[in-house]
N, C-alpha and C positions, 0 to 999 in steps of 0.2 A: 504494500500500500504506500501511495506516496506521501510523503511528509507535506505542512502544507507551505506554499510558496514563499512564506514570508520567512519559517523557520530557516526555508535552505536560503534565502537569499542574506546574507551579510553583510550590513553596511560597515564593517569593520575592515574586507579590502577596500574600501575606497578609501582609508587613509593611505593608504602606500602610492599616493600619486605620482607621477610621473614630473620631473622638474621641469619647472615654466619654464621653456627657450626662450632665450630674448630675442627682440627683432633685429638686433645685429646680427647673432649665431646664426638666425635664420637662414640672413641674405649673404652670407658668408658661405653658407651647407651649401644653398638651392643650388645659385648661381656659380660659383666656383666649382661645386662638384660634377656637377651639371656640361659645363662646359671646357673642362681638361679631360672629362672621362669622352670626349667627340675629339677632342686633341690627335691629330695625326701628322705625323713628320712631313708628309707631302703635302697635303691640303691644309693643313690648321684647321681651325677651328668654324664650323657650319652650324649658323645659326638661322630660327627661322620665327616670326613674329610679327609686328605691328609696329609701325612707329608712332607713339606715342604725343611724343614734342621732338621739337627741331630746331638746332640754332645755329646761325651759319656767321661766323668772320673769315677775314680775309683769306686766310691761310688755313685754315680749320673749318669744319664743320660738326655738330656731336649730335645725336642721333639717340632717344629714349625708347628702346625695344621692350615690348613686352607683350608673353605669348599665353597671359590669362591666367597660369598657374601661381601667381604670388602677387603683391602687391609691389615690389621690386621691379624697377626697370634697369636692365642693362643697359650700359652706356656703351655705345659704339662712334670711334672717333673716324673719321671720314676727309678725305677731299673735298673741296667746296664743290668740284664740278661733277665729282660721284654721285651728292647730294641733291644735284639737279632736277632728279629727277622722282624725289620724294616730296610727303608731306602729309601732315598728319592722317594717320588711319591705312595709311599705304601698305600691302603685307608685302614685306622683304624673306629674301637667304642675303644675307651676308655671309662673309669668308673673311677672313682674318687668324691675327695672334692675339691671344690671350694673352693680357700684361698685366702688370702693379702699374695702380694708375698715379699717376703726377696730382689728381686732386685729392681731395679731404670727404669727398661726398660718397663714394665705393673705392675700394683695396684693390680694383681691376677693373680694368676697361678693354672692349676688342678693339682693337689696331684693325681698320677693317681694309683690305686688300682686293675685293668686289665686291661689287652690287647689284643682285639683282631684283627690281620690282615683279613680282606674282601677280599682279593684277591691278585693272584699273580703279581711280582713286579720284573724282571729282572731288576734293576738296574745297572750292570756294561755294559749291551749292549742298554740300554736306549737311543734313540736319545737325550731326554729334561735334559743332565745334569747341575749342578747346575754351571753352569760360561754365560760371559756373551755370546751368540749366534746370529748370523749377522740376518738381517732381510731376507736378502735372503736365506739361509739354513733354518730359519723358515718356507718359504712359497711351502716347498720341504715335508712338513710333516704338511701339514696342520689339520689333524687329531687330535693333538698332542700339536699343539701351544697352543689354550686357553688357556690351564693349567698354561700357565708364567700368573700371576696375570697381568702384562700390560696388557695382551691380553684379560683376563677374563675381564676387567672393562673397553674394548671396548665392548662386548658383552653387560654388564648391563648399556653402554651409547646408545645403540642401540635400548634396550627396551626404556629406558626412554623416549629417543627422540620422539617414537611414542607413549607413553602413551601424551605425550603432546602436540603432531599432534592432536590425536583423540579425545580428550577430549576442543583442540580449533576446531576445525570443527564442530565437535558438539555444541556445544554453540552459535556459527554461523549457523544453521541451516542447512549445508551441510549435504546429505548422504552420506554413507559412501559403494562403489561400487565393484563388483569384477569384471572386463573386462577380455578378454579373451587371453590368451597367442600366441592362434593360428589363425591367420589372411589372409583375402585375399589379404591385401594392407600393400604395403611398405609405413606406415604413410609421411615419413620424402625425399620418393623421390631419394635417394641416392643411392638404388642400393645396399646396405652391410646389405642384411637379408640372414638368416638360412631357407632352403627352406626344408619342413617336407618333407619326405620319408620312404617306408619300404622297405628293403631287402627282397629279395626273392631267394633264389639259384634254381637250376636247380636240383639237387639232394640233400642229407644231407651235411657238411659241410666237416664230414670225408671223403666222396666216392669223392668231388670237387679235381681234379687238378688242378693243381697251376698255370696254364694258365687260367683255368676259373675263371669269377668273376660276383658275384652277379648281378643281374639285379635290376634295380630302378624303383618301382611304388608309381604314385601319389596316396596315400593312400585315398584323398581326391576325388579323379578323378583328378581335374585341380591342379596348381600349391599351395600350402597354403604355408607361413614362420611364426616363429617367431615373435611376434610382438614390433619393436622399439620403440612404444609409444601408450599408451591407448587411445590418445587423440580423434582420429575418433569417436569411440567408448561412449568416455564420453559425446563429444557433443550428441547424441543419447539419452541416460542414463539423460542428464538434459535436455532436453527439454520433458520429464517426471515430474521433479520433482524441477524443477528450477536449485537448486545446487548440485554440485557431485563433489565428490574424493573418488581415490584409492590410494594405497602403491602398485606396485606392481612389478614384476620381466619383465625387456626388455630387449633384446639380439639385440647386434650387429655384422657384421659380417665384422670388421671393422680392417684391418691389422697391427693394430699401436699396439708399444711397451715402451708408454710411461707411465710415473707415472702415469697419471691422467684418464688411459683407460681401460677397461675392456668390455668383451665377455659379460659377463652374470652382469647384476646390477641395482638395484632396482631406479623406478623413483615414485614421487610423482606428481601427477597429478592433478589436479582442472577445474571444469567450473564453469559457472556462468551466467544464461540468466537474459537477459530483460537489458542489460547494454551495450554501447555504448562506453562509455567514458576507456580507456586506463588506465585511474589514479585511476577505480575501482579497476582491475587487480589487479593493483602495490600494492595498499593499504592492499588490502586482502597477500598480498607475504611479505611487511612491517610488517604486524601487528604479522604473526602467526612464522615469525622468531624472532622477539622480545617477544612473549609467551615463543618459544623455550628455547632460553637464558636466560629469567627472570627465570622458572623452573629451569637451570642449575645453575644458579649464587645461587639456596639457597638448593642446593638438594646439601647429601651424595656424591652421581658420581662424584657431579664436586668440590666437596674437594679432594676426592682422587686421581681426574684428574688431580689437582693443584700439588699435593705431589706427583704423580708419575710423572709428567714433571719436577719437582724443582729433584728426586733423580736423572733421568733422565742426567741433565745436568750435576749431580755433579760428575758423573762419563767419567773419562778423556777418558775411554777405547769404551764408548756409545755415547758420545757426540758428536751433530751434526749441521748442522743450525738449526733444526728445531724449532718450536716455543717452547719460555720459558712462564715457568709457569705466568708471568709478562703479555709475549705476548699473551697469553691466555685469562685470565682476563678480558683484554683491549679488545679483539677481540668480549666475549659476554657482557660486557658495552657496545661495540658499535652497535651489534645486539639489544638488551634491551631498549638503547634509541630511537632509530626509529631515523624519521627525516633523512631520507637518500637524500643524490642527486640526483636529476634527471634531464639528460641532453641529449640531441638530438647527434646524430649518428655524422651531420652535426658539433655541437658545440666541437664534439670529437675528431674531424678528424683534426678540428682549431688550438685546443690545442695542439695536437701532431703536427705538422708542426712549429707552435709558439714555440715549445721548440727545437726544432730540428733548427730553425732558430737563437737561443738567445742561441744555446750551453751550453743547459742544458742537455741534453742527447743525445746520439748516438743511432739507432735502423738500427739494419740488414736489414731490409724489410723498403722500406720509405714511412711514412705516404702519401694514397691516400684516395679520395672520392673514387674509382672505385673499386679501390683493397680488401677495406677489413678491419676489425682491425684482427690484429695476436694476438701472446699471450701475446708478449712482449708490444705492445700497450696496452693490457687492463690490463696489471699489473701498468704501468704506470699510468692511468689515477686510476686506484682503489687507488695507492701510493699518489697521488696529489690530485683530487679531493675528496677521501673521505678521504683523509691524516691520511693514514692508517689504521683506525679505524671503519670506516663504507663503508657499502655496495655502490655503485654504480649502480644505475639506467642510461641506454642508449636506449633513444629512437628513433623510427622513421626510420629504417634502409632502403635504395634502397630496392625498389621492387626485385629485380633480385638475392640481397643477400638470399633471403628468399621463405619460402616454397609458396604453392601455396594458404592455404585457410586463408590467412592472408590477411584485409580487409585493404582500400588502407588508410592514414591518413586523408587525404580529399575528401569522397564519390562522393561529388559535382566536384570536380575538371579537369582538361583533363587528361583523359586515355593516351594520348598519350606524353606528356612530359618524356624524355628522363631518369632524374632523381626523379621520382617518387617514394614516399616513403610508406611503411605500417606503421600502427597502430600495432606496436610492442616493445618488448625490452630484454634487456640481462641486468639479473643483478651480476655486478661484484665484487669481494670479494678481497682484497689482497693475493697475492702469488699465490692465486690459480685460478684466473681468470673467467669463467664462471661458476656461479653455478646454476641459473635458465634461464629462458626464457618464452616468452608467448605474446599474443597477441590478439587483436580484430577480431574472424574471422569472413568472409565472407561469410554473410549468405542470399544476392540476388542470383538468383538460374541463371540467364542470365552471370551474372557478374562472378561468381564460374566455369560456366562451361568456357566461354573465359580465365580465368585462368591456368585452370587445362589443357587447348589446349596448351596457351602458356609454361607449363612447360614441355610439353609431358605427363601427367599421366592420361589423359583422357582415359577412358576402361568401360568396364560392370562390374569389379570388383569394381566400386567407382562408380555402380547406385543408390545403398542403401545411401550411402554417400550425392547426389545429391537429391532422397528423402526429406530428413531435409529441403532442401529448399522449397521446393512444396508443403510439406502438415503440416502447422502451421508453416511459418517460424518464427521466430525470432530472434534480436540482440543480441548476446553473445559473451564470450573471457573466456578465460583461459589461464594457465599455467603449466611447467614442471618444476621442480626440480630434479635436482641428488642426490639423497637424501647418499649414499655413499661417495660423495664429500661433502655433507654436515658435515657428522662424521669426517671426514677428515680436516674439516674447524677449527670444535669445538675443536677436540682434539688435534691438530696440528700435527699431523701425516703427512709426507709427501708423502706416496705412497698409492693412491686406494687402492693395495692391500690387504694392511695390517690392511686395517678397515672391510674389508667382512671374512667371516668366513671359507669358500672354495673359495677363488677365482678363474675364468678363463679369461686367456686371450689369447692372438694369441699365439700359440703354446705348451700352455700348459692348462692342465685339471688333475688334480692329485687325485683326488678319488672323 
């Protein structure tokens, strides 16, 4: 029998961390190692990248290479009439020697002995010139952005994060699942899914007049969408194999136009059978965000994630709230250590009235049991109880708040008590509010379908669904993470947007 996930899991390796590289040692390792290990007697040294910036005197020209992998630019010294024929953005091979350089700003510079441009390079009608550029006019060409190295070292924070998802799950003996994008059920109840269709016209599209307009068929026969969360699905997926997770893309169709929203954006998922208890759940969401962060706190990425928030602020023309290099730090310390709060829905609702009574704080919307937390409540309670530094756990929320196959807190108790609560929770992060969620569901097949009447989602398209309960039931829970509000967490970024790579959201789709 297996032990349960929290006992095997040990936050006591995570003290043997790994020493923080400095961003010297770094650009000393990359680039130096990088480019004597290409070192050959006959050719020298072949390099191949971007030109970054470019400055040209009389007799010289020097040249800022860089090929995405670092926030370091190699300096490459040039001919002026080499140089001719660059400029910024332009992808080069150079050939050269590798030397100790004359200046103070790199320990080496290539001596470059040709030049070849790779392709062409309008530069003077270039969207990405070299000043600095609003976030919003970035997300107008999104084809284009990576290239600003900020942007390029959210991409290699994107990978990393999942190499270090995959590589904790695995070790936890999770599998690792692909569920399916296109769905008969609205998981989530809400009504804001992308409903599949195909076009069909009446003739070709040139012969159509402009009064006519395509007809719509269910490509499916019956209605299919989009699917808002894998999690139907995974339940399925583990009661095969015990444990399961996916990364994968879920689409809402959801009219808001806030920072924190997006159309189309990747969730990370989990289940987990044969478990009962709530504080398995949490433990498994504790542990593999403190992997997350212990990774970051000794990894490349999040040095250069440090130096590019610290240049970040230092400039008067960029500078924003958003987090400093400082508030960064502190934010994966606090991830790293674990040891998070955990505190009932009920004990939350206390404290916000308690402070709103002792005029400690004012909030728009006023603390209820009935009502709800908002946003501005659970930035609060992230700022106070996990005082500022770590995540917040919120358990136990009203039944009424919540989806329908979340199982009640107390299985034994009366169904019929007004403020009845699930086996659930939302965990909170400062500034940005809800980043995961998850819950014990409801896996009595009596008790799920009386549910699923009271929320109205009772149909033949949620038979498979009720299935699971009938044939080998078992006790299980899971969770959902926004794993794009997570990048968002880590790197202190304040808009969704600006951490996905095309993003979409209500009213716009741009390639």
């Amino acid at each position: 029998m297996r032990a349960s996930l929290w006992r095997r899991c040990d936050f006591r390796r995570l003290e043997c961390r790994r020493a923080f590289t400095t961003p010297r040692a770094i650009r000393e390792r990359v680039n130096v190692a990088r480019l004597l290990a290409q070192q050959t007697d006959a050719d020298g040294v072949n390099v191949h990248g971007w030109v970054q910036s470019l400055r040209r005197q009389k007799k010289v020209a020097f040249a800022a290479i860089t090929d995405g992998s670092t926030l370091d630019t190699l300096q490459a010294v040039l001919k002026p009439e080499d140089s001719a024929q660059l400029s910024t953005g332009t992808a080069v091979r150079l050939t050269g020697s590798w030397q100790a350089s004359k200046g103070t700003k790199q320990s080496h510079e290539l001596q470059v002995s040709h030049v070849e441009a790779l392709g062409a390079n309008d530069a003077e009608h270039n969207p990405l010139q070299p000043k600095y550029q609003t976030p919003e006019f970035l997300r107008t060409i999104p084809h284009l952005r990576p290239r600003i190295p900020a942007n390029a070292i959210l991409l290699r924070l994107r990978s990393q994060v999942i190499a270090s998802l995959t590589r904790f799950f695995s070790q936890q003996d999770f599998v690792q699942t692909h569920t399916p994008l296109i769905t008969s059920s609205d998981c989530e109840g809400a009504g804001e899914v992308f409903t599949i269709s195909s076009n069909t016209a009446k003739d070709s599209v040139d012969s159509q007049k402009p009064e006519e307009k395509a007809s719509v068929e269910h490509f499916f026969r019956t209605p299919k969408y989009l699917t808002v969360s894998a999690q139907l699905h995974l339940e399925a997926l583990a009661q095969a194999v015990d444990r399961v997770w996916t990364l994968s893309p879920t689409f809402r169709a959801e009219r808001s136009d806030t920072p924190r929203h997006l159309s189309e954006f990747y969730m990370l998922e989990a289940e987990l059978c044969f478990t009962t208890e709530l504080d398995d759940v949490m433990s498994v969401v504790e542990m593999m965000l403190s992997v997350v962060a212990d990774d970051l706190l000794g990894s490349r990425t999040g040095s250069e994630l440090l130096r590019a928030r610290e240049a970040h602020h230092a400039e008067p023309e960029t500078a924003t709230e958003s987090a400093t290099a400082t508030d960064l730090k502190q934010r994966w310390t606090g991830l790293a250590e674990g040891g998070w709060p955990r505190i009932t829905y009920a004990n939350a609702i206390e404290i916000l009235q308690d402070a709103v009574s002792q005029s400690k704080v004012e909030f728009t919307y006023k603390p209820s049991y009935s009502a709800g937390l908002q946003a501005e409540h659970e930035r609060y309670i992230a700022a106070t109880i996990g005082e500022g530094k770590r995540p917040v756990f919120v358990t136990d929320y009203p039944r009424v708040q919540k989806a329908f196959y979340m199982a009640p807190t107390d299985p034994s108790g009366d169904e019929s008590t007004a403020d009845k609560t699930v086996a659930c929770f939302d965990l909170l992060v400062p500034e940005l509010c809800e980043l995961a969620g998850g819950s014990i569901r409801e896996h009595r097949s009596q008790e799920l379908l009386e549910a699923m009447d009271a929320k109205g989602v009772a149909g033949e398209h949620l038979d498979w669904y009720q299935d699971l309960r009938k044939y080998g039931s078992v006790p299980h829970g899971g969770f959902g993470l926004g794993f794009d509000r997570l990048l968002c967490y880590l790197s202190g970024v304040t808009n969704v947007r600006d951490v996905v790579a095309f993003p979409r959201w209500y009213g716009r789709c741009e390639c």
